[in-house]
C-alpha positions as YAML, in Angstrom:
chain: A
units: angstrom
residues:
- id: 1
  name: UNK
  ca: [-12.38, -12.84, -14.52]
- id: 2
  name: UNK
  ca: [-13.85, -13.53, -10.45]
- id: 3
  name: UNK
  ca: [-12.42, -11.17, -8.29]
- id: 4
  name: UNK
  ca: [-13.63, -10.98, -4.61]
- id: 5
  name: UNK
  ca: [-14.13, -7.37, -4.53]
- id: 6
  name: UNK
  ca: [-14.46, -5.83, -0.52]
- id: 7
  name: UNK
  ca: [-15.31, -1.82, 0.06]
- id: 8
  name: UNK
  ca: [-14.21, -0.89, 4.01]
- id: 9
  name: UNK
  ca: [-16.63, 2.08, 4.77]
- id: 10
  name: UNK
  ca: [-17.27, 3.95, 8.17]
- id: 11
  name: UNK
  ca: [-19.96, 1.70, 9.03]
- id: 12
  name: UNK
  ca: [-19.46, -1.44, 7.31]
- id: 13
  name: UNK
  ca: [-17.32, -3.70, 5.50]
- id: 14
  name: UNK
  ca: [-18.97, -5.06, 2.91]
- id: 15
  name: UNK
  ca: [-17.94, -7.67, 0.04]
- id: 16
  name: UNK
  ca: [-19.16, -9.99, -3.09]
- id: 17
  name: UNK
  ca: [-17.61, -11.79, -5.99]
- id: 18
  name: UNK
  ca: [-17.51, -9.89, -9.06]
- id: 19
  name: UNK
  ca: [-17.17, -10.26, -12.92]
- id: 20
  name: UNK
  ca: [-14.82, -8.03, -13.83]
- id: 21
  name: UNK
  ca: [-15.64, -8.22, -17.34]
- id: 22
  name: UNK
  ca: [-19.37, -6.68, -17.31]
- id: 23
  name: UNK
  ca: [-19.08, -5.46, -13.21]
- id: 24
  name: UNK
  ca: [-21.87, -8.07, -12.55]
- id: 25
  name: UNK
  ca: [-22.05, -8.51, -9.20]
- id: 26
  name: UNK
  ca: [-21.97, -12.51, -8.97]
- id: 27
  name: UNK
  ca: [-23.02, -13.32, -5.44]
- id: 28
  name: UNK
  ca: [-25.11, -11.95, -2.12]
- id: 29
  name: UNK
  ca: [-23.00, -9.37, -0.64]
- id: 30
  name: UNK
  ca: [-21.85, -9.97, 2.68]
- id: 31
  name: UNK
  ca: [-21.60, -6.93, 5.03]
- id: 32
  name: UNK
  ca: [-19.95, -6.71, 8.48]
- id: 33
  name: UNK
  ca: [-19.80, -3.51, 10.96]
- id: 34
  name: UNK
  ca: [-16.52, -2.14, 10.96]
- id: 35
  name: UNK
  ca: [-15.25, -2.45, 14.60]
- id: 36
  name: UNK
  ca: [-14.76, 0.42, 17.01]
- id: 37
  name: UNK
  ca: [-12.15, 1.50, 17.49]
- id: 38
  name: UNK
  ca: [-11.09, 0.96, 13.91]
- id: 39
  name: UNK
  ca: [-7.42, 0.01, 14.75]
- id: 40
  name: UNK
  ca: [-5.22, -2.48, 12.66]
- id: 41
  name: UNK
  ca: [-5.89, -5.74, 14.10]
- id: 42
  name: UNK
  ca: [-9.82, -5.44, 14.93]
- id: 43
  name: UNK
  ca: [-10.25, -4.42, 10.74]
- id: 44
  name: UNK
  ca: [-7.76, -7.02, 10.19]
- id: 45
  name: UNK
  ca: [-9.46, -10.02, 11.87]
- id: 46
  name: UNK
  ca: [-12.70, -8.29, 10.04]
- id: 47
  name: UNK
  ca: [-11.48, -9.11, 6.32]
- id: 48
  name: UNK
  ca: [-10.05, -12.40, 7.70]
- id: 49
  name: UNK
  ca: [-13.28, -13.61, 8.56]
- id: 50
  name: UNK
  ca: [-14.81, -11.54, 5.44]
- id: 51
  name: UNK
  ca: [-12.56, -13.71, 3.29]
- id: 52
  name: UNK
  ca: [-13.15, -17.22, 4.97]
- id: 53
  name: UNK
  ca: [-16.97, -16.29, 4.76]
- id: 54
  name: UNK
  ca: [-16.86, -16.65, 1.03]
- id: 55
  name: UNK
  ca: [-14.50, -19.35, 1.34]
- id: 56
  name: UNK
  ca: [-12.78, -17.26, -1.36]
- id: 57
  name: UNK
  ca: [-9.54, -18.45, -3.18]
- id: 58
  name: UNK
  ca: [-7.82, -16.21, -5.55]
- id: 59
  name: UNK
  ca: [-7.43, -12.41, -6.05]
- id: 60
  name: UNK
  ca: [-8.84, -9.90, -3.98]
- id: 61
  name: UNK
  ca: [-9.59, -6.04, -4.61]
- id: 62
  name: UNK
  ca: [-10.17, -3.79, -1.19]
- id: 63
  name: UNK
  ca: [-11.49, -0.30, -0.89]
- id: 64
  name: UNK
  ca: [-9.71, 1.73, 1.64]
- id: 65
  name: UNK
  ca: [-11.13, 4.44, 3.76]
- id: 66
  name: UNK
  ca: [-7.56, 6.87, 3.33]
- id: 67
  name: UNK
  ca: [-5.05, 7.58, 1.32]
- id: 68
  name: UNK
  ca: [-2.96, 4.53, 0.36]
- id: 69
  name: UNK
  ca: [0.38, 5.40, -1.65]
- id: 70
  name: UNK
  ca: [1.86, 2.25, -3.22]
- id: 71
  name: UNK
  ca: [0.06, 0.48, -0.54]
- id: 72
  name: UNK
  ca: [1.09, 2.50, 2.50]
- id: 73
  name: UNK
  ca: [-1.63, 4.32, 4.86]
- id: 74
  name: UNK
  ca: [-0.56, 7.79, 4.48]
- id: 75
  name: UNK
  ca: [-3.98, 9.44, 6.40]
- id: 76
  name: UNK
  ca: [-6.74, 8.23, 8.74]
- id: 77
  name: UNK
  ca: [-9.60, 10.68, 8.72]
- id: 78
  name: UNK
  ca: [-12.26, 7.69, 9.15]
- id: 79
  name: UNK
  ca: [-10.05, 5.14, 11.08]
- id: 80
  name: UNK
  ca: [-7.74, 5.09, 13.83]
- id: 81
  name: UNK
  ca: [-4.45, 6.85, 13.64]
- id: 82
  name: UNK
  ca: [-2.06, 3.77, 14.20]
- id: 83
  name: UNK
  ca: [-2.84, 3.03, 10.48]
- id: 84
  name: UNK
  ca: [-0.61, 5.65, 9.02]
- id: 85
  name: UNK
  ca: [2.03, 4.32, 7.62]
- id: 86
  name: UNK
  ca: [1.16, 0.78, 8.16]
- id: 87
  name: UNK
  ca: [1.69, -1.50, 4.44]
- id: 88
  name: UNK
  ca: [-1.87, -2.49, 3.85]
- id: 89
  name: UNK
  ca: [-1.69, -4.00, 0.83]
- id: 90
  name: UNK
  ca: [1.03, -6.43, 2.39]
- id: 91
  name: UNK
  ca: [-0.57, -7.32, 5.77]
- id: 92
  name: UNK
  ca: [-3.67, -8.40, 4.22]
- id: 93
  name: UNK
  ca: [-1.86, -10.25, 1.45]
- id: 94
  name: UNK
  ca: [-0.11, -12.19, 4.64]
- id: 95
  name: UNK
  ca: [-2.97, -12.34, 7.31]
- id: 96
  name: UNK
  ca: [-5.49, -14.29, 3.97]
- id: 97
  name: UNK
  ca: [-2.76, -15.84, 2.14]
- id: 98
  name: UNK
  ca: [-4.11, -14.31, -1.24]
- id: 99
  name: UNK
  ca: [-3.05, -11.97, -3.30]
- id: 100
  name: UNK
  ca: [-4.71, -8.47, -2.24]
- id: 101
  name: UNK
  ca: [-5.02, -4.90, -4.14]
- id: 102
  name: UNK
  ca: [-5.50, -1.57, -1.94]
- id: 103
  name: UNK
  ca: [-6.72, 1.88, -3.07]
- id: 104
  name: UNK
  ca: [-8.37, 4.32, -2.13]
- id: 105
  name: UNK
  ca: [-11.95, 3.43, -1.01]
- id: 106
  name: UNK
  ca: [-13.44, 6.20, -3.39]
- id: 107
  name: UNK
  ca: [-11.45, 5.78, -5.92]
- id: 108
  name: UNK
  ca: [-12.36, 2.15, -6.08]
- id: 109
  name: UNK
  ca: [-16.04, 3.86, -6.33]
- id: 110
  name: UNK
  ca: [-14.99, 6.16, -9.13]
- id: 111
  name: UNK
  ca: [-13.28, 3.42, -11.48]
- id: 112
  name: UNK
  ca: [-16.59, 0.97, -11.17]
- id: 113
  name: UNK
  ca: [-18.77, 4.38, -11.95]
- id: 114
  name: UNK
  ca: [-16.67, 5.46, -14.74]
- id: 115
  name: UNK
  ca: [-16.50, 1.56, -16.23]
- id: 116
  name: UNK
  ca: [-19.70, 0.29, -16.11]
- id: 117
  name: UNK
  ca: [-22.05, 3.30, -14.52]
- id: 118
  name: UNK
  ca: [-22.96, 6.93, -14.82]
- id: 119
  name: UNK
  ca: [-19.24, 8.05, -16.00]
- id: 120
  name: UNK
  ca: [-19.05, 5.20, -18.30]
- id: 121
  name: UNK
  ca: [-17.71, 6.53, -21.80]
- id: 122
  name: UNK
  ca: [-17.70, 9.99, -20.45]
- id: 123
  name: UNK
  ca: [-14.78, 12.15, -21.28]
- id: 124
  name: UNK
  ca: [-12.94, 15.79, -19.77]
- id: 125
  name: UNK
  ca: [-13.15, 16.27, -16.41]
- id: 126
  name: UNK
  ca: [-15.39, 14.21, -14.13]
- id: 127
  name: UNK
  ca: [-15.14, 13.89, -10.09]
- id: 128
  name: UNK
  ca: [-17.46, 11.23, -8.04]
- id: 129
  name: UNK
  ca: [-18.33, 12.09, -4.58]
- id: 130
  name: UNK
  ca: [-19.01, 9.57, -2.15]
- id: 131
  name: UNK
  ca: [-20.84, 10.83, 0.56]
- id: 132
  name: UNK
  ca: [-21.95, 8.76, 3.82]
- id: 133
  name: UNK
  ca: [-19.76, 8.37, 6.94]
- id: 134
  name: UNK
  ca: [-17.50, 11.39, 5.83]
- id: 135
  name: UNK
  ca: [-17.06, 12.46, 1.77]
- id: 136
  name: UNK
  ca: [-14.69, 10.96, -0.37]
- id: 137
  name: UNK
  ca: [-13.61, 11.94, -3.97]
- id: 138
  name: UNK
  ca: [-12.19, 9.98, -6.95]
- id: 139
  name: UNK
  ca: [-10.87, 12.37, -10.34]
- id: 140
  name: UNK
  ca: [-10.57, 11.35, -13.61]
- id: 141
  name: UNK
  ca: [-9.37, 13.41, -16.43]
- id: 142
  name: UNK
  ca: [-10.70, 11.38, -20.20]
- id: 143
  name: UNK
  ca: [-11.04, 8.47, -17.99]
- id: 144
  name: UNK
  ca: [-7.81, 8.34, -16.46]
- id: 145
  name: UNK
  ca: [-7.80, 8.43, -12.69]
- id: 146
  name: UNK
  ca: [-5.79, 10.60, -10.77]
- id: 147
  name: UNK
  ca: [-5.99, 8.77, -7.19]
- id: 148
  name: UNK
  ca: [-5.78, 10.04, -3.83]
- id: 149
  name: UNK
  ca: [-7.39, 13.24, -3.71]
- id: 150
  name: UNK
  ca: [-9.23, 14.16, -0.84]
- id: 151
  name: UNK
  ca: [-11.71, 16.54, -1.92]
- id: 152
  name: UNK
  ca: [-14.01, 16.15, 1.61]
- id: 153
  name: UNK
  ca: [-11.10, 17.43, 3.53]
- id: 154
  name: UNK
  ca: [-10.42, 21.23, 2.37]
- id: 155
  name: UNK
  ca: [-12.16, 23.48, 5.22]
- id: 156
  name: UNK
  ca: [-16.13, 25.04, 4.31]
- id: 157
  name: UNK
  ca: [-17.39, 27.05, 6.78]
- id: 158
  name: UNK
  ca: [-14.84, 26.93, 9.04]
- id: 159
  name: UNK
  ca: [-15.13, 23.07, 9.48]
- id: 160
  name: UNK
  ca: [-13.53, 20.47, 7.46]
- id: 161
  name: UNK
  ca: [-15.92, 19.67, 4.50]
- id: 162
  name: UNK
  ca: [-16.80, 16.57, 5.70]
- id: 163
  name: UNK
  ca: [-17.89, 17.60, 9.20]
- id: 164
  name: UNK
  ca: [-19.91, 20.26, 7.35]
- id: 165
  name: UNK
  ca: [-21.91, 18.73, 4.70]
- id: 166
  name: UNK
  ca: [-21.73, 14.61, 5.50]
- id: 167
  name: UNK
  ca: [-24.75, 12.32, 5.66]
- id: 168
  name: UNK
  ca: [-23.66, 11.64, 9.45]
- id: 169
  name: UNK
  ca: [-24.09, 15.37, 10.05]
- id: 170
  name: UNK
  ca: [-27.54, 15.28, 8.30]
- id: 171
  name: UNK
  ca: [-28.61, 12.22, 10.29]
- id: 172
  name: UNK
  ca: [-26.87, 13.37, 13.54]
- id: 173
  name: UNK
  ca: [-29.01, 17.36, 13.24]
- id: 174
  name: UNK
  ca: [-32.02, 15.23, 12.01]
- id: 175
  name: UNK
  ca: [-31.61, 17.55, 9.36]
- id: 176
  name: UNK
  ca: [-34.19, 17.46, 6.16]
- id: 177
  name: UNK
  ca: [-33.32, 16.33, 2.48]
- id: 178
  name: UNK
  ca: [-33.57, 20.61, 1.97]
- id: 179
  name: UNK
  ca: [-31.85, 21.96, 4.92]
- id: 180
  name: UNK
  ca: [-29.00, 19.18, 4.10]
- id: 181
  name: UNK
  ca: [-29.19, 19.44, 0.57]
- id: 182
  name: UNK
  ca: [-28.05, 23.45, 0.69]
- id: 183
  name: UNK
  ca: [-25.48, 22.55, 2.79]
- id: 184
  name: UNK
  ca: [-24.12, 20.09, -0.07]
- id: 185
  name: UNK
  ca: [-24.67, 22.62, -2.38]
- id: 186
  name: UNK
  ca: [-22.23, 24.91, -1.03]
- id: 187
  name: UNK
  ca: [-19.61, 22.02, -0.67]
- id: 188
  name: UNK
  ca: [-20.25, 21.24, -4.48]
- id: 189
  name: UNK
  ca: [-20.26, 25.40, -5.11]
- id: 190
  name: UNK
  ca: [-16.55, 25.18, -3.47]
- id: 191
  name: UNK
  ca: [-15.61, 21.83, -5.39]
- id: 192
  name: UNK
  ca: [-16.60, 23.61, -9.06]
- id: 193
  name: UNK
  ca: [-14.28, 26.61, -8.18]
- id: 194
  name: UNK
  ca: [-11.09, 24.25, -7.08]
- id: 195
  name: UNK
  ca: [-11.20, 22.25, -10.17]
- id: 196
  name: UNK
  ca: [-14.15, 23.52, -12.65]
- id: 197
  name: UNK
  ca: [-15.39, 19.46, -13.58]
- id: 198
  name: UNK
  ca: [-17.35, 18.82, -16.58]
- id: 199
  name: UNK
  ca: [-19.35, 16.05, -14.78]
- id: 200
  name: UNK
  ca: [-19.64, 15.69, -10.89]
- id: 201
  name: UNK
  ca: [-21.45, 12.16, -10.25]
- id: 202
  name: UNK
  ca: [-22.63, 11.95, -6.35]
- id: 203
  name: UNK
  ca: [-22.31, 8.49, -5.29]
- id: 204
  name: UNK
  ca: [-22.43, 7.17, -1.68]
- id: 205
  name: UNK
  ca: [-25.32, 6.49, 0.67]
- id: 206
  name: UNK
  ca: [-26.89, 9.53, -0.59]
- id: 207
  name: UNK
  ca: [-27.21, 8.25, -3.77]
- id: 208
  name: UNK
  ca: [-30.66, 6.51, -3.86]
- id: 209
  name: UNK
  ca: [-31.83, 9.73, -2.11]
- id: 210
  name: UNK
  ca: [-30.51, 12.11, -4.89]
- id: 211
  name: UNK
  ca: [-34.27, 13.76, -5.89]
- id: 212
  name: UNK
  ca: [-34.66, 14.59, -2.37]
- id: 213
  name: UNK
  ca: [-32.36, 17.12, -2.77]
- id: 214
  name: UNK
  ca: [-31.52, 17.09, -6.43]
- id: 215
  name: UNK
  ca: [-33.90, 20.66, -6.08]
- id: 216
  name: UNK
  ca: [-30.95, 22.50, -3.93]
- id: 217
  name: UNK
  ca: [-28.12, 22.21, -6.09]
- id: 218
  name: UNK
  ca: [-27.50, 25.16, -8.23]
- id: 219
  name: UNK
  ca: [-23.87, 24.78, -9.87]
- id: 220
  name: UNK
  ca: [-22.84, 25.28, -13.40]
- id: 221
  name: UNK
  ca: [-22.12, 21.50, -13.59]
- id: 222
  name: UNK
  ca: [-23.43, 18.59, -14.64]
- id: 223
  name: UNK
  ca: [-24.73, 17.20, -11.40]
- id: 224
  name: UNK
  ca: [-25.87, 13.49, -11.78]
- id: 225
  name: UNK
  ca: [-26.57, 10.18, -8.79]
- id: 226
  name: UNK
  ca: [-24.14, 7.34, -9.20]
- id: 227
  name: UNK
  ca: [-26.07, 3.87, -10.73]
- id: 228
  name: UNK
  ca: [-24.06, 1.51, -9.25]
- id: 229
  name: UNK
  ca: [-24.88, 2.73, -5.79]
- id: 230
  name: UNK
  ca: [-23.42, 0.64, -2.81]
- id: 231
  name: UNK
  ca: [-22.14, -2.15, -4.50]
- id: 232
  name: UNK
  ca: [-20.05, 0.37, -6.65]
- id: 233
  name: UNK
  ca: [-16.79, 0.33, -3.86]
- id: 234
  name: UNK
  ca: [-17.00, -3.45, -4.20]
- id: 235
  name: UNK
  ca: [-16.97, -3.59, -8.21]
- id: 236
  name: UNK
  ca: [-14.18, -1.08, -8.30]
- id: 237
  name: UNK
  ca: [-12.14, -2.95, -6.12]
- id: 238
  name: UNK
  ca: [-12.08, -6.42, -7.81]
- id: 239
  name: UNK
  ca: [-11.37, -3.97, -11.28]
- id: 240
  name: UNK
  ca: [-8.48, -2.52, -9.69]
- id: 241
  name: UNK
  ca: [-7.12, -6.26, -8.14]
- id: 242
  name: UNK
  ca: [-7.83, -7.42, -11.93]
- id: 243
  name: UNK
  ca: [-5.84, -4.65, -13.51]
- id: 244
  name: UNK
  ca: [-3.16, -4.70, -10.70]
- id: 245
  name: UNK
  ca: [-3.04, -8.81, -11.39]
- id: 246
  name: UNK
  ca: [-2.57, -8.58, -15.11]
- id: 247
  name: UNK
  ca: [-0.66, -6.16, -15.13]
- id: 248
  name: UNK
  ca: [-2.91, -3.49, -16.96]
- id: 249
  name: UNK
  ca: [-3.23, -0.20, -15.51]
- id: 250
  name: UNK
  ca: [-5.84, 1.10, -12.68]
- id: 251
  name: UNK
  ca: [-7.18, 4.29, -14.94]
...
């Protein structure tokens, strides 16, 4: 099944066709910068033209960058605050004139990961990180997600996580792969001791880089880079839309 699948990050939204039923991703993606300020009608008038780019008719999947509870904004860490508690899923249902799916923008991520890349037939406990802009989390207990955790926001070093061990912060202190890298470490360190995973798979921007700093991480854990790498928000999104439209189940 074609799903238009569209991943809202920090930075950019980007988007693609998808085949749902191998993940393949069927066409160039198409990337826009998210506007600043991220408010509702500037990302809004992004997926419109997102959409019309493609010319796409038919069902669409989107990665969110917050919480979003039966398609209501519940938090806005990464975009502006008038979100909260705006119906997502419904205003961009309204504003393309298609049917649209929202979740979570990570745990879009995790379902593509643990469907068709480095979680794929892996079972217990297994949390993806997504770190770029800020770090996002999707869990999954024998393959079952359980959405909306928020895993970049519990406080490390007096800062939230995110502020502390992000690839912004790297980029922003110039900081090297090491110097970074031990900063993640603790971040993972604290991760392990919330939830003790059997598998933590880092996806996110960081992802291409992981031997860079593969050498700093010292947990218990399995610690392994994501395959599906950026285009993994954009698979997991048309999955979820093609679940939500058929009526399966996104886990």
């Amino acid at each position: 099944m074609q799903i238009m699948g569209i991943d809202i990050g920090g930075s950019g939204v980007k988007a693609s066709i998808v085949e749902t039923d191998t993940g393949e991703v069927l066409s160039e993606r198409h990337r826009r910068p998210t506007p600043q300020p991220a408010d509702v009608k500037a990302i809004q008038k992004t997926v419109v033209k997102t959409v019309d780019f493609f010319k796409w008719k038919g069902p669409i999947g989107v990665g969110f960058p917050a919480v979003v509870q039966n398609g209501i904004v519940r938090t806005a860490s990464n975009i502006d605050k008038n979100w909260i508690g705006t119906n997502v899923r419904s205003l961009f249902s309204e504003s393309i004139g298609q049917p649209v799916y929202v979740l979570n923008d990570a745990d879009a991520a995790g379902l593509a990961e643990m469907t068709y890349g480095a979680g794929k037939e892996k079972s217990g406990v297994v949390v993806l990180v997504t770190v770029g802009t800020g770090i996002g989390s999707s869990f999954f207990v024998d393959g079952k997600l359980f959405p909306n955790t928020e895993f970049g926001q519990f406080l490390l070093n007096g800062k939230i996580a995110e502020k502390y061990a992000a690839d912004v912060v790297r980029k922003k202190l110039n900081l090297s792969w090491t110097k970074w890298g031990k900063r993640f470490n603790k971040y993972l360190m604290h991760l392990e001791s919330l939830v003790w995973p059997d598998l933590i798979i880092v996806g996110g921007g960081v992802s291409k880089k992981f031997e860079k700093f593969k050498k700093t991480i010292t947990i218990e854990t399995e610690t392994i880079p994501a395959l599906l790498l950026n285009n993994a928000g954009i698979i997991g999104a048309a999955l979820a839309a093609k679940n939500y439209t058929t009526g399966g189940k996104n886990t």
